[in-house]
LOPAGU-73479 format. One record per residue (C-alpha): residue in one letter; x, y, z. Coordinates in steps of 0.05 Angstrom, whole numbers, plus 5000, padded with zeros to 4 digits. Example, Ala and Ser with C-alpha at 12.3 -4.5 7.8 and 13.67 -1.06 7.14 Angstrom:
LOPAGU-73479
A524649105156
S527349795143
This chain:
LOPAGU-73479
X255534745274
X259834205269
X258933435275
X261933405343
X257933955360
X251933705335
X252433005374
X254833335441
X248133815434
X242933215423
X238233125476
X238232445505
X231832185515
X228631465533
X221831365533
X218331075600
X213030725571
X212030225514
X209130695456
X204730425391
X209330295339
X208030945298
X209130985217
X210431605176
X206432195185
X204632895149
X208133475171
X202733985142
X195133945137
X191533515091
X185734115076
X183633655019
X181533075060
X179533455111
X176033995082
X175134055006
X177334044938
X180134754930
X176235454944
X173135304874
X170434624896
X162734694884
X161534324952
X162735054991
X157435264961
X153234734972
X154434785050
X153535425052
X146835465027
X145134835071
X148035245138
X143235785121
X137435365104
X138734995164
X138735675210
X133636075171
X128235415182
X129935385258
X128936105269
X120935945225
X119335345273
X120735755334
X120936455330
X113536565343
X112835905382
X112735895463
X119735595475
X121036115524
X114635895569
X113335175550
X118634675577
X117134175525
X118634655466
X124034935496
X126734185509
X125134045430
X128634665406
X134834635446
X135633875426
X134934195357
X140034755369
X145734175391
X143833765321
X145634315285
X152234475322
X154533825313
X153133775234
X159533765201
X156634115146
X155934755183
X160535245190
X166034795157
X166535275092
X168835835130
X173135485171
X176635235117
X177435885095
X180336135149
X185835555161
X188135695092
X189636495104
X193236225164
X196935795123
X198736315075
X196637115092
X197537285020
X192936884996
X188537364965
X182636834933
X181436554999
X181237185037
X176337484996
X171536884987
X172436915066
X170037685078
X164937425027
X162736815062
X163037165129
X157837665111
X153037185093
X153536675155
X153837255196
X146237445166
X144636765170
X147436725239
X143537375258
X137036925245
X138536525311
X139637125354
X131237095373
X132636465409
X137436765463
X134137455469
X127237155482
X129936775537
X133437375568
X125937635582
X123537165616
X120837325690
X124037105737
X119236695778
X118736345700
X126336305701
X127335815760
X120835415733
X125035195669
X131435155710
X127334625756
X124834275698
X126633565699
X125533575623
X131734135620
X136233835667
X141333745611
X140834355597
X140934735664
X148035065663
X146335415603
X140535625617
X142435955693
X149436255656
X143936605587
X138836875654
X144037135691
X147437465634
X140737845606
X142538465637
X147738525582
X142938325518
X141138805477
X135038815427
X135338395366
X136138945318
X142539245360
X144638505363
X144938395290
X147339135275
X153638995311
X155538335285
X153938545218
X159339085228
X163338725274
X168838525206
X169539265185
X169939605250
X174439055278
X175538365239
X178338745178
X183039095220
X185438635254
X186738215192
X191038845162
X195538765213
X196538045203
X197437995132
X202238695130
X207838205180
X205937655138
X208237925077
X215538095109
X222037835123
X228737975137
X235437805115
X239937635173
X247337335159
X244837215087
X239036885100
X232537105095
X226636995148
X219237085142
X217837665203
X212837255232
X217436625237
X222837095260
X220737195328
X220536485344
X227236465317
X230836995363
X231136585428
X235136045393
X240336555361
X247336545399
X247537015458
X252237605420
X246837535355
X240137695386
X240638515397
X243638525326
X237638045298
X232238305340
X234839045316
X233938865246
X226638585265
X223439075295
X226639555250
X222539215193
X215939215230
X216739925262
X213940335196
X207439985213
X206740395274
X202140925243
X198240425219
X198240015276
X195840605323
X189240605283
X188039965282
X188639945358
X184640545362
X178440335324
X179439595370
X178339985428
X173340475414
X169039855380
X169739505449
X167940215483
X161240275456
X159539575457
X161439615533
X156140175546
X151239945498
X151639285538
X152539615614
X159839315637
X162239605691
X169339555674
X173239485617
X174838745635
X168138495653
X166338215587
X172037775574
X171237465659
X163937375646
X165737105572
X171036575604
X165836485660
X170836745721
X169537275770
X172837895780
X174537895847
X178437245829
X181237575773
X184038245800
X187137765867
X190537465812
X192338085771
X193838395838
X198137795865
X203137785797
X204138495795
X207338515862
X210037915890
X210537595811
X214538155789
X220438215841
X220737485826
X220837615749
X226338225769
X230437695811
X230537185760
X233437775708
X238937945758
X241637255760
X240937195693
X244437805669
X250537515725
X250536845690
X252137265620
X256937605642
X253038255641
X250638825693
X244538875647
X241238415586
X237538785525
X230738635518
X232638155461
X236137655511
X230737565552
X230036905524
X237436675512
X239536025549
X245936015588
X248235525555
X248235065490
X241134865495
X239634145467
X237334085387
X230433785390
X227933625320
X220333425310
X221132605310
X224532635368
X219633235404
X213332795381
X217432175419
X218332515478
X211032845472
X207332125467
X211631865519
X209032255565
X202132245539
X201131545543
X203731525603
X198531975639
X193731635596
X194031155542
X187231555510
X191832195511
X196431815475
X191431545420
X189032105413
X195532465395
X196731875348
X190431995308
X191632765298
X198532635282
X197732165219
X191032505203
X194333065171
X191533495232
X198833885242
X202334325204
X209234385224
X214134885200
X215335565182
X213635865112
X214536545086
X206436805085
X204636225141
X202136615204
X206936585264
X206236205333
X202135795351
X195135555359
X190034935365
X183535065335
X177634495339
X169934535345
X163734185351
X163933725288
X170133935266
X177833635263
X181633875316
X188234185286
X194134445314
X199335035279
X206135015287
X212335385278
X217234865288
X225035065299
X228134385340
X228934795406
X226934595473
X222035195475
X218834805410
X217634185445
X214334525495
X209234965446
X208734315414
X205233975479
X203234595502
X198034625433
X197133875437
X194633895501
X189534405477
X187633865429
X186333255481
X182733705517
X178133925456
X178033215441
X175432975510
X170233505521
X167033155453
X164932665508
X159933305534
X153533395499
X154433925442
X152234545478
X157934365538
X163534185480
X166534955490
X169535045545
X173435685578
X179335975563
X181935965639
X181035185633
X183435095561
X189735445587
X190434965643
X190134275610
X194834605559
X200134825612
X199534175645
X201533805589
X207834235566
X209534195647
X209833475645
X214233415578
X219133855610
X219233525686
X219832795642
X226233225597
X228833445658
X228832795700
X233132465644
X237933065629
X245032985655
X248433385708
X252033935662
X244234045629
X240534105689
X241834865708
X240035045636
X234334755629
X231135005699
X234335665679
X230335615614
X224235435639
X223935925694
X223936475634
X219336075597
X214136135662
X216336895673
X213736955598
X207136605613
X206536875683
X209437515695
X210037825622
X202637595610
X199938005668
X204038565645
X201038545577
X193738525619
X195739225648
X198639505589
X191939335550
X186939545605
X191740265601
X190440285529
X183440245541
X182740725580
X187541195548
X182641195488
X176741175530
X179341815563
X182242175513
X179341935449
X185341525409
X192241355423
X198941475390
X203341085357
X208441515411
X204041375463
X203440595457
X210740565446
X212040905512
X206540495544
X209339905526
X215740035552
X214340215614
X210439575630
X215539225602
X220939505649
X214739335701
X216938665700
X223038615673
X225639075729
X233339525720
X237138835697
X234438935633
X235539465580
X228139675554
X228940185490
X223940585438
X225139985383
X223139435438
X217239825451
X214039665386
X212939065407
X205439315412
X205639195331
X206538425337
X202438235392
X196537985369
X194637925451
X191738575455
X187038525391
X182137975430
X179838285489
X182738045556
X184237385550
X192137345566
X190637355639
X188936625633
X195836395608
X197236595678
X191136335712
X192935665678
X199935585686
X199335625765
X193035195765
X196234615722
X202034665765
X198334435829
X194633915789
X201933655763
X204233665844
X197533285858
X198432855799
X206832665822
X204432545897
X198432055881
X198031735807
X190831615820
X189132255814
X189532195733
X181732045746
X181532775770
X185633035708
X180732635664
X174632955705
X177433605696
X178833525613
X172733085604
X167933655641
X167834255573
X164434815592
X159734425630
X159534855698
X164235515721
X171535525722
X171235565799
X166034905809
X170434575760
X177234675791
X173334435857
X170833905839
X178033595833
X180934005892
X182034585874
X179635185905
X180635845856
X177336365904
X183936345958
X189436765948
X194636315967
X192835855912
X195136405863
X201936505911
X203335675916
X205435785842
X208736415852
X212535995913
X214435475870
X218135955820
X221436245881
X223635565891
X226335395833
X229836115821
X233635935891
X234435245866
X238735665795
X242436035832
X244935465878
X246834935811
X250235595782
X252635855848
C-alpha cells in the first residue's frame, strides 16, 4: 500500500472528552510481576501446598459440624468460604499456568506442570464438595429457616439458587469421580485440539501465518484474496477432521452421562441453569433468531453480494467490507477506546488505564499464541485481556468488546466474594455495550464516503454475533443429539451438519461448500456446552441499554447498577431492575427491528 494510500485510509478520529495524559504502555503481559518467576520459581510450589492446606483444614472444621442446621455456623463458614476465594494465593499457580499455554500452545513445560497441577487442586478441590452437598439435603421447612435468617441475609441468593438446584447434586463420591476425570474424558481433548492449530501456519503470497492468527486475518484480505486464502486455510486444518470427530464425540457423550446422572431434561438445561436463565426465555430467543433473524441475516447477504458485484459471495467473503475499510492501529484503537470510556464514566476510563500500563494485555499475534480473543479475571486475581491485534475496524471493536468484559469484572469486585461471578448472559451484555458505543462514537465522526461501509460492516459484524451464533446453538444441540441417538458422529457427518446450518443463515446468496464446512475443527464454541446463545442474548440487550443510555445520560447510574450488581441475583431481576424486562418477546424482536433498520438504512446510502 502506498503512502497516498495509507493517508487517504486513516481513520479520523477526535476524542470528545479530555483524557489523562497516558505514557507508554506494554503490549504483552508482564507474567513476572504478575504472577511468578518462571514455572521453576519455588513460590508455585509453595502456593500450592498452601491452597490445599487451606481447603483440606476447611473441609476438618466443618465437615462433621452442623453448618447445614445451625445459622451461626453456617454464617461462620460461608464468611470463611469468601476469605479463601479472595486469597491471592489460591488458585494463582494454575492460572498462571494456563495464561502461559495460551500464550504459547507448544509450550510443553508449562502444559505438563499444568495437567500436573490440575490433578492435585482438583483432589484438593474435591475436599470442599461436602459443603454444597450437605446443604442440598436439607428439608425444606429447614431451607426457608436459613433463607429467613437475618444472620444469612448476605448470603441469601446463593443459598435459594444451591436449594433449588439439589435436584441435580449427586453424592460426593460421584461428585469427585467426575471431576477427577473430567481432564481425560474432556479437558485433555479439548486441549489436543488447541495445541494441533496452534502448531500450524500457512504460507500465503510468501508469507507465512500462524493458523490460529489466520482467521482473524481473512476479513481484512482484499475482496478477490479471501476464497484463495481461506482455501489454503482450511485446507491446512481439514486432515484434523478424523481427529476432530473424536474429540467431539467423547465431548458429547461426557456431557450425555453427566446429563442423566444429574436428571436434565434437555440437552441445554445445564448451561441455562449454569448462566442462571430460563428456558422458556431461552428457546423465545432461539426461536425468534431462527426465523425472523435469519431472513434478515439472508437479506443482508443479498445486498451484499449486489454491492460486490456478485449473484452470490463464498463463504470466505462473508466478512469483506465494500469498501477500503479504515487502518486502525492499537494507539489510535486504545484512543478511541478511552474516549469513549471516560466518557460514560470516568471509573471506566481509570480502570482501562490501570490494566493497560499494568502489563494486563497482550496484544498481537505470534506463531504458538492461541487465536481470538478473551478476558479472563477472578476473585483475587488481575483481570487480563488476550488479543489478536491486526489495525482493522473489527479489532477495535474485539478490543472494547474484551475490555468491556474487564470493567465489568472489575466493578463486580465491588460485590462480596461469593457475588464477584457473574453470568455469562450479563458478561456478554456489558461487553457488547461497550464495543456498540466505540463504533456509534467511530461512526458519528466518519465522513460521508465512510459511512455506508462502516454500517455495512457492522451489520455483518451483528449477523456474526446474532444470527451465526444461534446457528452454531442449533448445529451443537444436533450434534448432541446425533450422538445421543446414534452413538458418535462422523467427521462426514459434522461436515454436512455444519453446512447446512450454515446455509440456515446465510441463505442462497452465499456459496456454502465441503471445505467451509470444517469449520466445526476451529470452533472452539461447541467444546463448552451452550454458551454461544448469550452472544446473542447480549448483543440485543446492550443495544436497548445503549438506546436508553443516548435518550437520557442519566441513565449511566443504571449501566453502573447493572455492571456493579455480579452475580448477585438472576439475569432476569437484574435486567429489571434497570428496565429491562427479558421474559417479552418483543424485547428479543426490538433488536432484531433495529438491524432491519439499519439493513434498509444500507441499502438506501448504497442505493
Amino acid at each position: 500500500m502506498s503512502k497516498k494510500q495509507n493517508i487517504n485510509n486513516t481513520l479520523s478520529y477526535i476524542p470528545k472528552n479530555i483524557l489523562p495524559k497516558l505514557g507508554k504502555y506494554p503490549n504483552s503481559w508482564d507474567m513476572k510481576g504478575l504472577y511468578y518467576k518462571s514455572i521453576t520459581d519455588p513460590q508455585i510450589e509453595k502456593d500450592v501446598q498452601a491452597t490445599e492446606r487451606a481447603y483440606l483444614n476447611f473441609a476438618k472444621r466443618y465437615r462433621t459440624s452442623d453448618f447445614a442446621t445451625n445459622p451461626k455456623t453456617l454464617f461462620k463458614a460461608v464468611s470463611e468460604l469468601n476469605k479463601l476465594d479472595e486469597n491471592p494465593i489460591y488458585g494463582k499457580a494454575g492460572r498462571y499456568l494456563g495464561l502461559l499455554t495460551a500464550l504459547d500452545s507448544g509450550d510443553e513445560a508449562a502444559s505438563k506442570k499444568l495437567n500436573l497441577l490440575s490433578q492435585r487442586l482438583t483432589k484438593a478441590g474435591n475436599e470442599m464438595l461436602f459443603f454444597g452437598i450437605e446443604l442440598a439435603k436439607v428439608p425444606k421447612q429447614k431451607q426457608n429457616e436459613l433463607l429467613k435468617h437475618p444472620l444469612l441475609t448476605d448470603f441469601k441468593y446463593d443459598l435459594k439458587q444451591l436449594f433449588e438446584n439439589a435436584k441435580h447434586q449427586l453424592t460426593e463420591s460421584e461428585e469427585k469421580l467426575l471431576r477427577q476425570l473430567g481432564d481425560c474424558s474432556y479437558g485433555m481433548w479439548v486441549e489436543m485440539t488447541e495445541k494441533m492449530l496452534g502448531k500450524r501456519s500457512i504460507t500465503f503470497k510468501g508469507e507465512e501465518i500462524p493458523v490460529n492468527s489466520a482467521f482473524d486475518r481473512v476479513g481484512s484480505l482484499p475482496f478477490k484474496d479471501q476464497p484463495a486464502f481461506w482455501k489454503i486455510l482450511m485446507q491446512e486444518i481439514a486432515p484434523l477432521a478424523e481427529v476432530v470427530e473424536h474429540e467431539l464425540t467423547a465431548v458429547c457423550t461426557r456431557k450425555k452421562l453427566g446429563d442423566e446422572l444429574r436428571s436434565y431434561p434437555k440437552v441445554y438445561s445445564a448451561a441455562v441453569i449454569g448462566h442462571e436463565d430460563n428456558e422458556k426465555s431461552v428457546e423465545t430467543l432461539i426461536a425468534a433468531v431462527s426465523t425472523s433473524g435469519f431472513e434478515l441475516s439472508k437479506k443482508f447477504y443479498k445486498l451484499k453480494a449486489k454491492l460486490h458485484g456478485q449473484k452470490k459471495i463464498d463463504y470466505s467473503q462473508r466478512s469483506a467490507s465494500i469498501g477500503n475499510a479504515p487502518v486502525v492501529d492499537f494507539s489510535q484503537a486504545t484512543e478511541i477506546c478511552r474516549d469513549v470510556f471516560y466518557g460514560v464514566n470516568p471509573t471506566y476510563g481509570e480502570i482501562f488505564d490501570r490494566i493497560l500500563t499494568n502489563g494486563q494485555i497482550d496484544v498481537y499475534p505470534k506463531k504458538g499464541k492461541r487465536g481470538g480473543a478473551f478476558m479472563t479475571g477472578e476473585t483475587g486475581q488481575p483481570t487480563q485481556v488476550f488479543l489478536n491485534q491486526v489495525d482493522t475496524i473489527r479489532a477495535l471493536q474485539t478490543y472494547a468488546h474484551e475490555m468491556g468484559h474487564a470493567i465489568h469484572t472489575e466493578r463486580s469486585k465491588t460485590q462480596p466474594a461469593h457475588y464477584q461471578d457473574y453470568s455469562t448472559t450479563t458478561a456478554e451484555t456489558a461487553s457488547t455495550f461497550f464495543e456498540g458505543l466505540v463504533f456509534d462514537a467511530v461512526l458519528e465522526q466518519a465522513t460521508p464516503d465512510k459511512r455506508a461501509l462502516l454500517l455495512h460492516d457492522k451489520i455483518g459484524g451483528d449477523v456474526a454475533t446474532i444470527q451465526r451464533q444461534i446457528a452454531f446453538h442449533n448445529f451443537e444441540l444436533e450434534m448432541h443429539t446425533h450422538v445421543r441417538e446414534q452413538g458418535a458422529i462422523s467427521h462426514t457427518e459434522l461436515n454436512q451438519l455444519m453446512q447446512k446450518h450454515m446455509r440456515a443463515y446465510c441463505g442462497p446468496a452465499v456459496n456454502i461448500s465441503e471445505l467451509d464446512g470444517h469449520s466445526y475443527i476451529y470452533v472452539s464454541h461447541f467444546r463448552y456446552g451452550f454458551y454461544v446463545y448469550t452472544y446473542t442474548f447480549g448483543i440485543l440487550m446492550s443495544s436497548l441499554m445503549a438506546e436508553n443510555l443516548k435518550s437520557d445520560p442519566s441513565y449511566s447510574t443504571q449501566i453502573d447498577k447493572f455492571l456493579t450488581a455480579g452475580g448477585s441475583d438472576t439475569v432476569a431481576n437484574i435486567f429489571k431492575s434497570i428496565g429491562i424486562n427479558t421474559n417479552k418477546i418483543e424485547t428479543f424482536e426490538g433488536g432484531l427491528d433495529k438491524m432491519q433498520a439499519e439493513i434498509t438504512l444500507l441499502q438506501k446510502l448504497t442505493r
